[in-house]
Each structure stands twice: as C-alpha cells, then as structure tokens.
C-alpha positions, 0 to 999 in steps of 0.5 A, a space after each residue: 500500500 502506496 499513498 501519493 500526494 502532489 504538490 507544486 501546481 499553480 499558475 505561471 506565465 508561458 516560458 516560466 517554471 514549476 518543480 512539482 514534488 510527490 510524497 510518498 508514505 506506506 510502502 517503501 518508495 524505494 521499491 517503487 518505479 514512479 512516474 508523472 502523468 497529466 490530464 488536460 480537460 476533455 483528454 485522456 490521460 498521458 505520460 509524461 515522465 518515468 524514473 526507475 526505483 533507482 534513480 538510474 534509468 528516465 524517459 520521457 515523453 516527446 512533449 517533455 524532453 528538454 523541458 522537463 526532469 524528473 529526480 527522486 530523492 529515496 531519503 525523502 521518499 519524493 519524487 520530483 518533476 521540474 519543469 522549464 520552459 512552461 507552454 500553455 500546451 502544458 496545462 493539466 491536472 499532473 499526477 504521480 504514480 507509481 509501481 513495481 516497474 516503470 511504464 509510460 501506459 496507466 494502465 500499469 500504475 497501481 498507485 495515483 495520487 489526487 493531482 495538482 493543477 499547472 495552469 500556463 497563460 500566454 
C-alpha cells in the first residue's frame, strides 16, 4: 500500500517554471518505479515522465524532453518533476504514480495520487 500526494501546481506565465514534488508514505518508495502523468480537460490521460526505483534509468515523453526532469530523492521518499520552459500546451491536472516497474501506459500504475493543477497563460 502506496499513498501519493502532489504538490507544486499553480499558475505561471508561458516560458516560466514549476518543480512539482510527490510524497510518498506506506510502502517503501524505494521499491517503487514512479512516474508523472497529466490530464488536460476533455483528454485522456498521458505520460509524461518515468524514473526507475533507482534513480538510474528516465524517459520521457516527446512533449517533455528538454523541458522537463524528473529526480527522486529515496531519503525523502519524493519524487520530483521540474519543469522549464512552461507552454500553455502544458496545462493539466499532473499526477504521480507509481509501481513495481516503470511504464509510460496507466494502465500499469497501481498507485495515483489526487493531482495538482499547472495552469500556463500566454
């Protein structure tokens, strides 16, 4: 058992910068690979980011290369996702989640968190 809880989201202008954070408590975070989807209104859900359990391997989705980066900090069972070069584009509910394997369908995350909102004005 996973609990996630986002934070960070608010309202910046185009080009501007956000670093979310994911907390995690219950299960070790550390056995977990995490990830960073959003949902825009009236779209499906959609990857954004990954990170392994160990920090070693990420990926990203084409929208986020370049831009954004996601870190992990074990120690304090967090997860990052930092944001530059912020496009209206990137407006949405952004979601942590996580699971045993890293993966870019969400189908194959067990555990979400509630969302926080990135609202990007041009």
């Amino acid at each position: 058992q996973v609990q996630l809880v986002e934070s960070g989201g608010g309202l910046v202008q185009a080009g501007g910068s956000l670093r979310l954070s994911c907390a995690a408590s219950g299960r070790t975070f550390s056995s977990y690979a995490m990830g960073w989807f959003r949902q825009a209104p009236g779209k499906e859900r959609e990857f954004v980011a990954t990170i392994t359990w160990s920090g070693s391997n990420t990926y990203y989705a084409d929208s986020a290369k370049g831009r954004f980066s996601i870190s992990r900090d074990n120690a304090k069972n967090t997860v990052y996702l930092q944001m530059n070069s912020l496009k209206p584009e990137d407006t949405a509910v952004y979601y942590c989640a996580a699971d045993r394997v890293a993966g870019i369908a969400t189908y194959q995350y067990h555990y979400w968190g509630q969302g926080t909102q990135v609202t990007v004005s041009s």
